[in-house]
N, C-alpha and C positions, 0 to 999 in steps of 0.2 A: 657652218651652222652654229648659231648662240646655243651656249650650256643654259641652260633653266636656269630662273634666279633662284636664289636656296629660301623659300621661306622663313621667316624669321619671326619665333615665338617670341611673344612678351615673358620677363620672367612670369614664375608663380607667385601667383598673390601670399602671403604668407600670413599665417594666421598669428592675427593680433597677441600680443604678451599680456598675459597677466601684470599688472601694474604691481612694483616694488611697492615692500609699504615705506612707508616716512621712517621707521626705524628698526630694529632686529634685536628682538630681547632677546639675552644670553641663557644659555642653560645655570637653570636653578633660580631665574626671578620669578618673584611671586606676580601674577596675574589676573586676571577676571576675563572669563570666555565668553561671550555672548550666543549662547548657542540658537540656532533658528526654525528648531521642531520641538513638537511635544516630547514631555511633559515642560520641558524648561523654556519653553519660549516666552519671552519677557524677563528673562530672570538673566543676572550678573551670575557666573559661579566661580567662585574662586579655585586656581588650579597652581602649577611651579611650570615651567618651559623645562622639559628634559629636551629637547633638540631643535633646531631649525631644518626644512627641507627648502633650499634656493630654488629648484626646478620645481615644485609642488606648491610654492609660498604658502607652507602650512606648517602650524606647529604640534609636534608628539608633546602631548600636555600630562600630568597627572595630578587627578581632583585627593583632595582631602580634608580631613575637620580641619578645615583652616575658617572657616565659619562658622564660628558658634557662637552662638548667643549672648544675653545675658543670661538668661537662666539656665547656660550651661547646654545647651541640646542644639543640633547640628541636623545637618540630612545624613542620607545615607552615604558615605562613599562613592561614589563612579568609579568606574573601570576606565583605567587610563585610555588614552582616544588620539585621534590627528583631528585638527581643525583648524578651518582657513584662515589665515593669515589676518584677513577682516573680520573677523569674530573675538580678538584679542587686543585685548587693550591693557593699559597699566590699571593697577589698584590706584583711586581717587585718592586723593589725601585727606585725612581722618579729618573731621569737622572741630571748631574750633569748640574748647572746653566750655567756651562765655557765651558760645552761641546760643541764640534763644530759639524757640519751637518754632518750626515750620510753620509758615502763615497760612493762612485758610486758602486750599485749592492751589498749594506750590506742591511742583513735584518732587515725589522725594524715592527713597529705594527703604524699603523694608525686609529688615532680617527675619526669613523665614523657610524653614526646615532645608537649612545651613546653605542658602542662598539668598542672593539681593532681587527681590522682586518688586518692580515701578510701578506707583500709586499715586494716590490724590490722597492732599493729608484736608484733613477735616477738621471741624471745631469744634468743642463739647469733649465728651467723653470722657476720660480720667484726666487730662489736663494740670490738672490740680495736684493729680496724684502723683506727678511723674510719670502718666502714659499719653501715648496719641495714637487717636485714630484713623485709620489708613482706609479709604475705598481705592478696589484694583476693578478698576471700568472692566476690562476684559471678562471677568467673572462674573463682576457686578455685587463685592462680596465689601462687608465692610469689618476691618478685624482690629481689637485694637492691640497695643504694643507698648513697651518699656522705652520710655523717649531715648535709652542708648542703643534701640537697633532702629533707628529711623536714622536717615541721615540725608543731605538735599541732594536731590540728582544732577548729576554733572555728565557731558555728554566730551568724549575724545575727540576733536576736532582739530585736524593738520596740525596735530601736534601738541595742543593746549587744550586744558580743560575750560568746556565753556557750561554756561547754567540755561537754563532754557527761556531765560526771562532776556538773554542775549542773541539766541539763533528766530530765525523768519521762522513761523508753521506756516504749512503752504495750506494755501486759500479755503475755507469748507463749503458746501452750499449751504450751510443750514447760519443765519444772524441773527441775533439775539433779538428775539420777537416775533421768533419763525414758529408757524403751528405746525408743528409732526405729531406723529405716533410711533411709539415705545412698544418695542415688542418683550411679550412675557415668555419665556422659554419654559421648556420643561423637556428634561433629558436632551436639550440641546436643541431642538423642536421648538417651532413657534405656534404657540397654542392660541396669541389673543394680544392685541394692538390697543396701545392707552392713547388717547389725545394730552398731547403738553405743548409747552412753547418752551422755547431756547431760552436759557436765562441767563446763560456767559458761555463761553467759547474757552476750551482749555488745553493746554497743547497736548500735543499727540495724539489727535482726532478724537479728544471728549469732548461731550458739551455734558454743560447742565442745566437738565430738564426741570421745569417745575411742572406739574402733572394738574391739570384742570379741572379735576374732582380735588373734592377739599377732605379733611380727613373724617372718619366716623363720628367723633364730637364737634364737629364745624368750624375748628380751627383752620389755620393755616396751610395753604398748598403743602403739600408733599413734595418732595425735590430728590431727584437723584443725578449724580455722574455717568453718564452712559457713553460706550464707545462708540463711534459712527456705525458700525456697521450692524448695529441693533435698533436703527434710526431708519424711517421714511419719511416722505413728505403726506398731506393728507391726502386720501383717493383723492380720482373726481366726483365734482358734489350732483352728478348725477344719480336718481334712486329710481326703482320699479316703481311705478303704483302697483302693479297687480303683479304677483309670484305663481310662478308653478312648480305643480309636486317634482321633485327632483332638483330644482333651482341649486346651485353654489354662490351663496350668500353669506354676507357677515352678520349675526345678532348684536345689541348693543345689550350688554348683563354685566354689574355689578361694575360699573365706570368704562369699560373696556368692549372693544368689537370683539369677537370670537366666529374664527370659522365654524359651518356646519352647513347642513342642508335641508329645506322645504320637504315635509314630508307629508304635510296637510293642510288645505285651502280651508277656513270657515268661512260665512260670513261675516259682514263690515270689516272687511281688510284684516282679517286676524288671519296668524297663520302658527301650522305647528312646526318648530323648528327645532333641529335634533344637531346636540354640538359635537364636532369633529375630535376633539380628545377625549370626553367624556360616554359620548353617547346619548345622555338626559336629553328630556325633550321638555321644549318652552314653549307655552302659546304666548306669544308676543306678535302685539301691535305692525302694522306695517312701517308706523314713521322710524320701532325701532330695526328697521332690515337695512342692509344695502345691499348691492351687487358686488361680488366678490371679484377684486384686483388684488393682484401679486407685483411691488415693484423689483421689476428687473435691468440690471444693465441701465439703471437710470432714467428705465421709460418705464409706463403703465401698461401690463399687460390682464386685461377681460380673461378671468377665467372661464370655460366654455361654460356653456348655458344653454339649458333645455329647451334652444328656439321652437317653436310651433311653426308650422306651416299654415295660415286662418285662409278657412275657407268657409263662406258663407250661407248658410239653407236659404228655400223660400221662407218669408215671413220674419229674417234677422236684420235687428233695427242697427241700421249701420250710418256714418256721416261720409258725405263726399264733399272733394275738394275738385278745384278746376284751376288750370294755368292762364284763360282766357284775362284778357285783360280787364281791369276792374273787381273780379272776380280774387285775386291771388290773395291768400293769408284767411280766408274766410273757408267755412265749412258748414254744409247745407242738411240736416238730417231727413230721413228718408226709411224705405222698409223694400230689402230687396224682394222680385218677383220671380226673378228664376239667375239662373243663372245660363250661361252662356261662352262655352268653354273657358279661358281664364278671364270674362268678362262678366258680368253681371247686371240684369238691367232693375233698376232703381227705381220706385215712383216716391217723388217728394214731396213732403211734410207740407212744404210753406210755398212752392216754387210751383206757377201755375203756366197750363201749355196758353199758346195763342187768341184761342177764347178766354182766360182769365178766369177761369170757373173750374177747370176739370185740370187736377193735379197733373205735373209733370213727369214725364215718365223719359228714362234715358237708358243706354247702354252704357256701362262705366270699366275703363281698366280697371285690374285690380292695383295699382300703383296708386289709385286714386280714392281709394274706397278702405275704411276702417271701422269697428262695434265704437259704438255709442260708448263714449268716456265715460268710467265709472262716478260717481258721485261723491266728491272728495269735502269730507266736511272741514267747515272754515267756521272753527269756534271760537276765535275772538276778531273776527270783524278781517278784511282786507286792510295791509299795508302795502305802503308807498312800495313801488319798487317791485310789486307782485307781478308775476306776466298771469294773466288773464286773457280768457274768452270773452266779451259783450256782445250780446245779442243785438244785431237791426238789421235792417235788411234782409231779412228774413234766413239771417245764419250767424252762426259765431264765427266772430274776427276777433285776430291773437292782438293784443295790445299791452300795457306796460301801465302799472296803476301810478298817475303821475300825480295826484293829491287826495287826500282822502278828506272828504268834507263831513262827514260825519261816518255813524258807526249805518247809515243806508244809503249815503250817497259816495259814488267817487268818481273822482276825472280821472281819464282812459287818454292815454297817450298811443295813436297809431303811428307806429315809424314809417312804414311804407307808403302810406300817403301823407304825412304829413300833419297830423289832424286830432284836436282833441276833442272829446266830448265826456258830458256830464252822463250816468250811467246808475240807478237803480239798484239794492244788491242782489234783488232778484234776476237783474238781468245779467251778473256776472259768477262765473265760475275760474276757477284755477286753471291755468293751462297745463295739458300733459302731449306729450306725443305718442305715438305709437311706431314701435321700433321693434323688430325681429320677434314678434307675436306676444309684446307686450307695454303697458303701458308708462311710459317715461315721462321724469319733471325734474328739472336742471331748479337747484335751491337758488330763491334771488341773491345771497351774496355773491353768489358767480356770477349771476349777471351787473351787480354792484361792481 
């Protein structure tokens, strides 16, 4: 009889080592930690190597006024600490006496409260006097400084100091000409998004914004350094026509959208709007509202929303559509007669039965059936490029304003058939949809 073969295990995978670093400072060199939590994160601090740990590749460090100022004043001390081996680097070598001020928008490290904290140096401010000014994106703070605690940022790389005007930043989505929105914080909280465009690219995930509102006296744009992640792209350029009470909506006030919410319908599209940090309530315009989006995770996420369920009485003046052929893109108005479990039967406006004389009367899903578009006024005339309803054929068909010949006539571009025609401005309105129990209108730059 054969003995059983002896199974035979693969060794154990063994878990990967911690990588040596490139070198091992001795007990008693002086250093710079990079620590990577609050409060010091982004900041150099300076410390001495009281020991190396080989198995832990971490150094027992001890901080001290080894960083003071020029005007003499330091942080507080730290309590001696272990940290990783990748958080330690050499102290930079001191800038050169002859060297001149930092150029506009080069990174530099600023001495402050007896730490090196990385900034954007700026242009203006005491200059003249012997100081420069420092913006720290991350804050969003701009402070200035005695040009001997500035000095140019230099990054430790496999063993050499390099300058950031030498290392790749890796790729941003936002290029110069990109329209976003700047979020304004408060206690760390996003109260309220500014429209700007990208005006340069800066390393270490800044751009800088110039802000699209111009200032109080009509001077020139505004500009700030902002980090990426105080940055989105613009929503979608989709907006309500018509809001309801409880809606999560944006206001536009004072250059900036502000969250809040619909707390009261007036008439001609006003609405009362109540803002989510403050509380105050605004009657404002509908073209100033949007639909409230949150970008997340680098998609657009619909904050929920007060859908309605529409459902229609006898005697509600309602439009219907049809999939039949010939018929598609076109909408027929009408005044419902009863309803009919989730159907509804319709008699219409313009649309006559078999004899030609006695109104048409149908059964309609409701997939098919919408209220009568509110009345969007159009006070300076249609533009090229507007999506439009024209009236013929006895219903409004969606089309695309393909030339405007005067301020009462325009030519109507139909995409689905192919087809232009000359068009009245009485016979045309704005287009809007109707979407989860309310009325929608995509802005023509999106369709541009």
């Amino acid at each position: 009889m054969r003995s059983p073969r002896l199974r035979r295990h693969p060794p154990s995978a063994q878990k990967p080592s911690k990588p040596e670093p490139s070198e091992v400072f001795p007990s008693g060199e002086v250093v710079e930690v990079l620590p990577d939590e609050q409060p010091y994160r982004a900041a150099h601090l300076a410390a001495v190597v009281k020991s190396y740990d080989p198995d832990l590749r971490s150094y027992a460090v001890e901080y001290g006024s080894l960083a003071a100022s020029s005007s003499g004043t330091s942080g507080r001390p730290l309590p001696p600490g272990v940290v990783p081996a990748s958080q330690v680097r050499p102290r930079p070598p001191p800038p050169s006496l002859a060297a001149s001020p930092p150029a506009e928008h080069a990174a530099v490290d600023a001495l402050r409260d007896g730490a090196w904290w990385l900034g954007v140096a700026l242009l203006g401010g005491g200059r003249a006097h012997g100081r420069v000014a420092v913006c720290f994106p991350e804050t969003r703070e701009v402070v200035e400084f005695d040009a001997a605690d500035v000095r140019p940022h230099l990054e430790w790389v496999a063993g050499e100091w390099r300058s950031p005007e030498d290392l790749t930043s890796k790729r941003t989505p936002y290029k110069k000409g990109t329209q976003v929105e700047v979020s304004k914080l408060e206690d760390n909280s996003v109260i309220a998004w500014f429209p700007g465009v990208v005006a340069k690219t800066i390393w270490k995930d800044n751009l800088l914004v110039d802000y699209t509102s111009s200032k109080s006296d009509g001077s020139s744009l505004c500009s700030e350094i902002v980090e990426m992640r105080h940055i989105r792209p613009c929503p979608p350029r989709t907006s309500a026509i018509c809001f309801s009470v409880n809606d999560d909506v944006e206001g536009f006030q004072g250059d900036g959208w502000w969250p809040g919410m619909i707390i009261e319908v007036h008439p001609e599209l006003k609405y009362t709007f109540k803002l989510a940090n403050s509380g105050k309530d605004l009657q404002l315009d509908q073209k100033a509202l949007r639909l409230r989006y949150d970008w997340v995770d680098g998609q657009w996420e619909k904050v929920s929303q007060n859908w309605l369920q529409t459902e229609f009485a006898k005697g509600s003046r309602v439009e219907v559509s049809s999939n039949d052929e010939g018929f598609r893109g076109a909408w027929f108005q009408g005044t419902v007669l009863k309803s009919v479990g989730h159907k509804y039967l319709v008699e219409y406006d313009a649309l006559k039965a078999e004899d030609e004389t006695t109104p048409l009367t149908e059964t309609i899903g409701e997939e098919h059936i919408r209220p009568s578009p509110p009345d969007i006024p159009v006070s300076n005339g249609f533009k090229f490029l507007d999506e439009v309803d024209a009236f013929c054929n006895d219903g409004w068909w969606v089309g695309v304003i393909s030339k405007v010949i005067s301020d009462q006539k325009c030519m109507v571009y139909f995409k689905s058939y192919k087809e232009e025609n000359e068009f009245g401005r009485e016979q045309l309105r704005l287009h809007c949809d109707w979407v989860g129990g309310r009325w929608m209108r995509i802005s023509p730059a999106l369709e541009m």
